[in-house]
N, C-alpha and C positions, 0 to 999 in steps of 0.2 A: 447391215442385216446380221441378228446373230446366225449362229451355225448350232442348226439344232443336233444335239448326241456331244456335242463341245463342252468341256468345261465353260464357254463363253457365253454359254445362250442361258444366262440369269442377267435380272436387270442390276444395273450399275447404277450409283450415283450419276445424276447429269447426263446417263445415257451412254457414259463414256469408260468402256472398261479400262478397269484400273491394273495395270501388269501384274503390280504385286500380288493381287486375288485373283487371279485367272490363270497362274500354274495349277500342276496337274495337284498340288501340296497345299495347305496352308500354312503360311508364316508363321514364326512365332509372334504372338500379342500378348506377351509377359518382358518387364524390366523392372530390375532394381533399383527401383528409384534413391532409395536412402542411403544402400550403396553405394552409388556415384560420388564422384569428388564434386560436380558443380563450381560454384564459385564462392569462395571462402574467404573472412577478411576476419581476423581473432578468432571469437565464437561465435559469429552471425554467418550463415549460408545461405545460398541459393542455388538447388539444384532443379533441375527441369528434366524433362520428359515430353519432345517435341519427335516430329516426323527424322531428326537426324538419330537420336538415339534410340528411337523407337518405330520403324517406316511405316508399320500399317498403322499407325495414328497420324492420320491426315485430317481430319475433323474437329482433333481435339488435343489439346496440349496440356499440360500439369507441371507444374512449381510446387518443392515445398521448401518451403522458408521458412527461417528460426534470425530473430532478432536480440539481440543482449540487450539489459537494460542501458538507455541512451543511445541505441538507435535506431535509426529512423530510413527506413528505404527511401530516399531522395524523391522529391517533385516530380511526377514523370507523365506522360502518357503513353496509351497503345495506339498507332495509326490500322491495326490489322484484326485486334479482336476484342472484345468485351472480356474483364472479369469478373469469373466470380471467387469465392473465398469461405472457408471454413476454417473457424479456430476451433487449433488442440488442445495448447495449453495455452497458459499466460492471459494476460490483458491487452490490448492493440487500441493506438487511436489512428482515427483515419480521417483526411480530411479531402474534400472533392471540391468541384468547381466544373457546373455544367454549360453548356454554349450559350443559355437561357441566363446567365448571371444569375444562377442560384449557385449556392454556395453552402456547405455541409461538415457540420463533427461529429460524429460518434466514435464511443468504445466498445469493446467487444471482447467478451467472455469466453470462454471454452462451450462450445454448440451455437454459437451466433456466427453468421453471415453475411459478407455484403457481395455488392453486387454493382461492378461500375461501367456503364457503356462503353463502346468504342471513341474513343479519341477522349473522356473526362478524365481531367488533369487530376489528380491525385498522389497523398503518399502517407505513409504505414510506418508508425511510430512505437515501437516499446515501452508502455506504463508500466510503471511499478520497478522493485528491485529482483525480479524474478524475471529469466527469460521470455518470449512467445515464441510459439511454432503455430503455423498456419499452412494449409494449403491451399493453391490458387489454383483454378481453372480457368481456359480461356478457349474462345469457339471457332479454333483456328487453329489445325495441329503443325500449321507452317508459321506458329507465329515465335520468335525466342522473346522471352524474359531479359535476355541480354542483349536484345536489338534494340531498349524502345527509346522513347523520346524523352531525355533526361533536361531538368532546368540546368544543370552546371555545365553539362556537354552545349547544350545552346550558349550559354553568354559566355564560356570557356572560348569561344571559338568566332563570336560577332567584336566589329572591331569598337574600342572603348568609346570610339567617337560616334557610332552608330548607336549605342548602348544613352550614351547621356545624352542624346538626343531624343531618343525614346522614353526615358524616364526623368528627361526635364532635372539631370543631375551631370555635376561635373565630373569629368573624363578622368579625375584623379578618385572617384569614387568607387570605380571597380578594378584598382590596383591592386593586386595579391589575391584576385578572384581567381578559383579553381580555372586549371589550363585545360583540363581533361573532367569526365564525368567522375563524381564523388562515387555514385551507386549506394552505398551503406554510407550515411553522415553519423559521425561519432560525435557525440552532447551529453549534455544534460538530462538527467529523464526528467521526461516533460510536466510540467507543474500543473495540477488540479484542475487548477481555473484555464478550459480551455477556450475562452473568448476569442476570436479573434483580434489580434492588434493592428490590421491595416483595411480600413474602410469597416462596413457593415455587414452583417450578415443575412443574408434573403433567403430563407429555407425556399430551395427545390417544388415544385408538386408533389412528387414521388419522392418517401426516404430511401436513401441506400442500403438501409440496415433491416436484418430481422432474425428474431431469434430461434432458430428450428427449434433445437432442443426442448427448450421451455415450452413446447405446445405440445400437444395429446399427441401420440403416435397417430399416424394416417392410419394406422391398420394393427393389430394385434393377432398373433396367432398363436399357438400352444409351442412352438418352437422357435419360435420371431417373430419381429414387427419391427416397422417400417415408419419413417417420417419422410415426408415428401413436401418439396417445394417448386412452383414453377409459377409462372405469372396469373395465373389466378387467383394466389393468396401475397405474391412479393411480386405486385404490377412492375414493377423499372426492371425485372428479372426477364426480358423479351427474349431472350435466346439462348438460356441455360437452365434446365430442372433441376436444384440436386436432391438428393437419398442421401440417407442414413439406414442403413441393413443391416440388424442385427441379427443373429441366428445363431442358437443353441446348436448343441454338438450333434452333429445328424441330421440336422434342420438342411432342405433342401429349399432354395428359389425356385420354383421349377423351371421347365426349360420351356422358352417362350421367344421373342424377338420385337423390337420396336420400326414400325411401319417408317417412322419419319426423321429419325436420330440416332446420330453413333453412342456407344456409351464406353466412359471412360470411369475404370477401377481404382480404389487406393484402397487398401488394407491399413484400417487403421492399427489392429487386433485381432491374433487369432491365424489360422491358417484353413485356405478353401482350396477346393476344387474347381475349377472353372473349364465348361467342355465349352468346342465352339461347332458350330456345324456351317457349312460351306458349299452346298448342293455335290452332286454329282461322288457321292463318297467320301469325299474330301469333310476329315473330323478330325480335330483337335485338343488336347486336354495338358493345360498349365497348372502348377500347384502355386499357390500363391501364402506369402509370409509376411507378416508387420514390413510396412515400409517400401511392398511392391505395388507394382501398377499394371494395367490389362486395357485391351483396348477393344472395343467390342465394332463392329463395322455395321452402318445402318442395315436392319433387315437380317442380319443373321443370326441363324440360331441359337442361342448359348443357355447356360446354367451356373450357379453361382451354388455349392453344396462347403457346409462346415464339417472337415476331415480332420477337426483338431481337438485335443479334451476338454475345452474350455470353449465359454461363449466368445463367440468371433463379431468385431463389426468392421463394417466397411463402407467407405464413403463413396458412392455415384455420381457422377457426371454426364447429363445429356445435352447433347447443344440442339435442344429447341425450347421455348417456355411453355410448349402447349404439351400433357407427359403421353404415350400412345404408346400400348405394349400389348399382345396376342398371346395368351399362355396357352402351352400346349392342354392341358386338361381342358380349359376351356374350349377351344375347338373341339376335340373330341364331346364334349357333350353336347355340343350341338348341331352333331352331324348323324343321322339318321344310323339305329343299330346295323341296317340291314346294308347300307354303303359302306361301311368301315365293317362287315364281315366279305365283302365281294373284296374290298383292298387287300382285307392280308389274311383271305381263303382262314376264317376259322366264323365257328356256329355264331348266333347274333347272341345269344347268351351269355359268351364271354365279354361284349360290349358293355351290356346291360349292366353289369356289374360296377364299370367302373363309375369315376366319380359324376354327380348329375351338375355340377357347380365349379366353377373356377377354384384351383387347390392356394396358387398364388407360394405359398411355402406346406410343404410337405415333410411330416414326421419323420424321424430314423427309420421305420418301419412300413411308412406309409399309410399307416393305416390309423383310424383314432379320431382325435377333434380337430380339426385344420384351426377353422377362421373360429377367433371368440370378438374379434371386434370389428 
């Protein structure tokens, strides 16, 4: 039962309140992600932002990773959560292999994305003589980047006689194979022609890939606009929406909340404000910087406002594919003037006023043309 007058009597994820949100406080849901040392090998990294480095992101985890040319993130899978992925810079090739014996390459630009289920074997290669940096999301803030299931940690560790027996080859044939996981494989960058060399290729139903950027903003406004992606327009996308957020100086997201998903922040550019609200008083407000991350908890409150003198954008992350969000303006206008003067005791004329339509992103001033598209 909750305990009503409690901080405890809001509903929970699962029904099940969660410690960390049920002090009298809320936690901090800001980290420096870029900050962080992660895992470093030359000039390729890996750093994360899981429930260890960050607690109240229990729903939702974040990588960002930078590969040098000729290498290539190692064969891997996740047993724990789907990824998704947005490139910063560089070029990336990626190749998958789903339970269905389809099998997949593409490359990836600066504003393209992919998108790999739970358990599809995979792995992320550096084209060209120029760096990549990407960031990955996954829909599991207990999952690590450095837990997963690596091809060299497998045959590092099965014994040779079990190994040529499985692949029908002699036991002198995987002498001087890796003892331990490679994680970053240092090569060659990878040549043009990305044919596969062993067996055939069966394209998928569903492609992995698709390109946010390159399509029309979901939404334009006179101080932002917005690109959105979830399984409606990238079908294989079943459990991650992402965003692209742009917003001019002043430009406010208004403050709103999503019914059925956590949502997870990275600053690509620029510097925001981000308020969070938490029932019973309980409000919080993080400043956020190129390179940080934020962790928003299904259902609560928050706002996402550019406090910097330059246009700011930011990448979004929500773990469901289907996208649901409630803006505060939009409530208020469709709640009767004469209800919302009884709530907060002033004449219904001051309701009247406000806006009759969902603001979605809001002027410096508030006031002026919201939406142009």
């Amino acid at each position: 039962m909750w305990q009503t007058g409690s901080v405890t009597d809001f509903p929970f994820k699962n029904n099940v309140p969660d410690p960390l949100l049920s002090g009298k406080e809320l936690p901090t849901f800001k980290f420096a992600l870029e900050q962080s040392r992660g895992k470093v090998m030359g000039g390729s990294f890996g750093k994360e932002a899981t429930v260890e480095q960050l607690p109240i992101s229990k729903g939702i985890a974040g990588v960002s990773m930078r590969l040098e040319p000729g290498v290539t993130r190692e064969l891997h899978w996740h047993a724990t959560a789907a990824e998704w992925a947005f490139v910063l810079e560089g070029r990336v090739r990626t190749t998958v292999v789903d339970p269905f014996g389809g099998s997949e390459i593409n490359e990836f630009e600066p504003g393209d994305i992919w998108y790999f289920p739970r358990g599809h074997a995979h792995s992320l290669a550096c084209l060209g003589d120029k760096p990549c940096h990407f960031i990955l999301i996954f829909d599991n803030g207990y999952f690590s980047e450095f837990g997963t299931f690596s091809i060299t940690d497998w045959l590092g560790h099965a014994s040779k006689k079990l190994l040529a027996k499985n692949f029908g080859q002699p036991a002198s044939t995987f002498d001087g194979f890796p003892a331990e996981e490679a994680y970053f494989v240092r090569g060659q960058v990878p040549p043009q022609d990305a044919n596969p060399i062993q067996g055939a290729l069966s394209l998928p139903p569903e492609t992995h890939k698709f390109r946010l950027l390159a399509q029309e903003p979901h939404s334009i406004h006179k101080f932002g606009r917005e690109w959105r992606v979830g399984a409606n327009r990238f079908p294989i996308s079943q459990t991650i929406t992402g965003v692209i957020l742009d917003l001019d100086p002043g430009g406010l997201r208004e403050l709103h909340w999503h019914p059925n998903a956590d949502e997870w922040q990275y600053v690509i550019d620029g510097e925001f404000s981000v308020t969070l609200f938490g029932s019973h008083g309980r409000y919080r407000i993080e400043t956020l910087a190129k390179g940080d991350v934020a962790y928003i908890p299904q259902g609560y409150g928050h706002s996402i406002e550019n406090i910097g003198s330059k246009a700011g954008r930011m990448l979004i992350g929500l773990n469901t594919g289907t996208y649901q969000a409630i803006d505060l303006s939009q409530w208020i206008a469709s709640v009767p003037a004469s209800v919302l003067a009884d709530h907060f005791g002033k004449p219904q004329v001051v309701f009247e006023t406000f806006p009759k339509e969902r603001a979605f992103i809001s002027p410096p001033d508030g006031q002026g043309q919201r939406n142009i598209k």
